[in-house]
C-alpha positions in Angstrom: 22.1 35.1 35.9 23.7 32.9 33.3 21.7 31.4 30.5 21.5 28.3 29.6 22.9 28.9 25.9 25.9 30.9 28.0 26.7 27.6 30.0 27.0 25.9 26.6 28.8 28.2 24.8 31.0 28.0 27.6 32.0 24.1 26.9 32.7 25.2 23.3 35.0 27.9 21.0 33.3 30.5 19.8 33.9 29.4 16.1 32.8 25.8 17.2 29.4 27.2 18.5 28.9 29.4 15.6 29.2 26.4 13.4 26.5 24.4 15.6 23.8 27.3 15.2 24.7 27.3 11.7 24.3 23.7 11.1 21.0 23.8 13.2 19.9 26.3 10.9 20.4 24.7 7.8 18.6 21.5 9.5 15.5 23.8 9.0 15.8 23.7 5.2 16.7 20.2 4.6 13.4 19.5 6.5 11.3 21.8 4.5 13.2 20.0 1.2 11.5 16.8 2.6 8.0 18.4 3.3 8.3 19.9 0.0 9.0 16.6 -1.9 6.8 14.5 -0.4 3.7 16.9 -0.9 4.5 17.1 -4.5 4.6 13.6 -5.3 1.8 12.8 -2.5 -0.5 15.3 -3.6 -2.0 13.1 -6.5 -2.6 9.7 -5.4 -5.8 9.2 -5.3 -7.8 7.4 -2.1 -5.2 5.3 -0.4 -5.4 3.0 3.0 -1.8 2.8 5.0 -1.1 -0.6 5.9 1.6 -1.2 8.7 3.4 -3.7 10.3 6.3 -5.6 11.4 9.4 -5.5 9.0 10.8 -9.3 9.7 8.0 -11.1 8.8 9.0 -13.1 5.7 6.4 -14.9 3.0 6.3 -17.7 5.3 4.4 -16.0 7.9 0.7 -15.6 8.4 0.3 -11.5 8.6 3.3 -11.4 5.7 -0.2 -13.7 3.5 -2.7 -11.8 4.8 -1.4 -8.1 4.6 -0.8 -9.3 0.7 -4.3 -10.0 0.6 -6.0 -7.2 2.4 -3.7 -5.2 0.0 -5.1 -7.0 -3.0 -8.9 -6.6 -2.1 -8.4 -2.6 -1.1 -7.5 -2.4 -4.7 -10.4 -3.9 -6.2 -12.4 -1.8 -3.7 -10.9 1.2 -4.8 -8.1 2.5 -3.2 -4.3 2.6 -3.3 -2.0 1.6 -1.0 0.4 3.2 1.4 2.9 1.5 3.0 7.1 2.1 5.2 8.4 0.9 1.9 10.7 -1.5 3.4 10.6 -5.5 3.7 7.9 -7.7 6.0 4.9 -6.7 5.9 5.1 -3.5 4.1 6.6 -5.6 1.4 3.2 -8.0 1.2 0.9 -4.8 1.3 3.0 -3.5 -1.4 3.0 -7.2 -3.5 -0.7 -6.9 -3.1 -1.4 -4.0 -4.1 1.2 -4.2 -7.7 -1.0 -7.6 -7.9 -4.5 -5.8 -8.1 -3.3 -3.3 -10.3 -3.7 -0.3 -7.6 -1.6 2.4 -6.6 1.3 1.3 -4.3 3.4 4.0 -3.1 6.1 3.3 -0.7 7.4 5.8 2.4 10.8 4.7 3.0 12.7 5.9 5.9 17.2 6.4 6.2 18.5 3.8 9.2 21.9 3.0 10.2 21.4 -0.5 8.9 20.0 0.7 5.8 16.3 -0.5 5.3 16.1 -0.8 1.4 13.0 -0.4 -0.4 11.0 -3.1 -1.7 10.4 -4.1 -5.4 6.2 -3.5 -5.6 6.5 0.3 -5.1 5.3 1.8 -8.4 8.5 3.5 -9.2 7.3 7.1 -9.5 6.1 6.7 -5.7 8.8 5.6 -3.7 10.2 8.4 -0.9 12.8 8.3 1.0 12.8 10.3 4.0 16.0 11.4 6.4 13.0 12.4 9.6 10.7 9.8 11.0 8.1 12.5 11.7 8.2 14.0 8.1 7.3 10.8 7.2 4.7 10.2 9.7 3.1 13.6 8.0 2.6 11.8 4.8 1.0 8.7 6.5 -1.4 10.6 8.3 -2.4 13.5 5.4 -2.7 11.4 3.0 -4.2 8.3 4.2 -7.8 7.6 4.0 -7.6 4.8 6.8 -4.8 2.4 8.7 -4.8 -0.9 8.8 -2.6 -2.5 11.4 -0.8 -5.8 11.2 0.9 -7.2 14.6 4.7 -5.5 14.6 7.1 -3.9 16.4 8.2 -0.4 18.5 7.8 1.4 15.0 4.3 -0.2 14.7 2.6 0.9 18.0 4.1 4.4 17.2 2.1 4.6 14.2 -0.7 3.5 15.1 -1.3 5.4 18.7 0.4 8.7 17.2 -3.0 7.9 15.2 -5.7 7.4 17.6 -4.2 10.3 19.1 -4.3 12.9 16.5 -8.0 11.9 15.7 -8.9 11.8 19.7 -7.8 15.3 20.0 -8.9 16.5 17.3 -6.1 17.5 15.3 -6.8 15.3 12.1 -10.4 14.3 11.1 -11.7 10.9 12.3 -10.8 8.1 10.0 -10.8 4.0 10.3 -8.3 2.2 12.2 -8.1 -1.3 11.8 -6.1 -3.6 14.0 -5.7 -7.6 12.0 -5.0 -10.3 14.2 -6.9 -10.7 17.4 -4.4 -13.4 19.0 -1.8 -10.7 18.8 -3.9 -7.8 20.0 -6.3 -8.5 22.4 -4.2 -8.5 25.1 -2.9 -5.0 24.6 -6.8 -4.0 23.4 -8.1 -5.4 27.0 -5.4 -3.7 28.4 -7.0 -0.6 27.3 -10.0 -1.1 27.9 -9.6 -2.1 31.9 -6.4 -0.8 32.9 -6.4 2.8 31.2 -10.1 3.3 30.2 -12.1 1.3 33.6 -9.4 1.5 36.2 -7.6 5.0 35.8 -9.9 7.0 33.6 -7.1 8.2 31.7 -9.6 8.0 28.5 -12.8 8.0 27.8 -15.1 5.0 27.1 -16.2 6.7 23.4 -12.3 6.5 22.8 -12.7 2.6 22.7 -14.4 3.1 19.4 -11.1 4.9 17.8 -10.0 1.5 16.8 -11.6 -1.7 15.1 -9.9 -5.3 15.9 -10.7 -7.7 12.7 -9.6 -10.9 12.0 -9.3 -11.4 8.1 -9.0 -9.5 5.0 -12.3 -9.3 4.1 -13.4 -8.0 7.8 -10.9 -5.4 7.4 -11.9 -3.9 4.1 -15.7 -3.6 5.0 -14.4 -1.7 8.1 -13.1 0.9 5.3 -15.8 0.8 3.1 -18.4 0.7 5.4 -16.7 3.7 7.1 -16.9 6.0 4.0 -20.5 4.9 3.1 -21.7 5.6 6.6 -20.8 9.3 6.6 -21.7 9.4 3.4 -17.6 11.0 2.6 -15.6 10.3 -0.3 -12.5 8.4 0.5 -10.2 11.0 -0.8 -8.2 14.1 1.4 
């Protein structure tokens, strides 16, 4: 029986194939570089909240004011502030945070159209990062909470990868916030009657992975009220 690898080999040279298995091999390493660097400059930071959102929103826009605001209240609460590193909203998180005189680190990410970093990163903790789920390591291990702002694909990726890892159990349970009910309730009742009441494909206690806030100041107590509930320090 021919293996698959054998079929493949087949569509190439053998000094062509040799040079994929060496490339994929090396892809290893450049990986590990990237775990390596962002645990070194991570590892310090203090309690930090991730804020996420949309990258086009510009100064003019409502979440662009308000994730610069949440931003500048986590700091006086304490905490530091994670963010993609890019424009939008991560920029405003970022602005916020430089403005409270809190920790602002920025996780940038490599795209064909080359997302650049914004200028409220503190300049010892910007990362850029080739692999989207490298990145999404750093968010997740080194967050003490997420607070959402309404976005795009990249957005919902972050924050059901999330809700996920805590539901399963493979990353302790911490706050999730989602800002901005006219933009989320839909997908929220969605959740709730379509894939909670209707096909059971989660349970009901699932429903509480997730808080849906309106302002800044509702979203911050969510944090601290989190952390003085269980009585933990907001710190990994």
């Amino acid at each position: 029986m021919v293996s698959d690898e054998d079929k493949i080999k087949k569509a190439f040279n053998q000094k062509t194939w040799n040079e994929i298995k060496a490339s994929d091999s090396w892809q290893i390493f450049k990986v590990m570089a990237e775990f390596v660097e962002g645990f070194e400059k991570m590892a310090s930071i203090g309690p930090c909240v991730s804020i996420f959102g949309s990258a086009r929103s510009g100064p003019d826009n409502k979440y662009y004011q308000l994730a610069e605001e949440i931003a500048h209240k986590l700091t006086q609460s304490g905490y530091g502030v994670i963010t993609g590193g890019g424009p939008g909203i991560m920029e405003a998180a970022n602005k916020g945070a430089q403005r409270g005189d809190g920790i602002s680190v920025g996780l940038n990410i490599e795209l064909p159209f080359e997302q650049s970093s914004n200028p409220y990163i503190d300049h010892d903790k910007l990362i850029t990062f080739k692999h989207f789920f490298v990145r999404k390591v750093m968010f997740q291990k080194y967050a003490q909470g997420f607070i959402v702002l309404p976005g795009g694909f990249g957005t919902f990726d972050e924050f059901f990868e999330s809700a996920t890892l805590i539901q399963t159990g493979k990353i302790g349970k911490f706050p999730i916030v989602l800002v901005g009910r006219a933009f989320w309730s839909g997908l929220v009742e969605w959740i709730q009657n379509v894939v909670q009441m209707e096909q059971r494909n989660i349970s009901p206690e699932d429903l509480d992975l997730f808080t849906l806030v309106e302002t800044a100041d509702e979203a911050v107590e969510v944090i601290n009220k989190f952390y003085s509930r269980y009585l933990l320090s907001p710190n990994f």
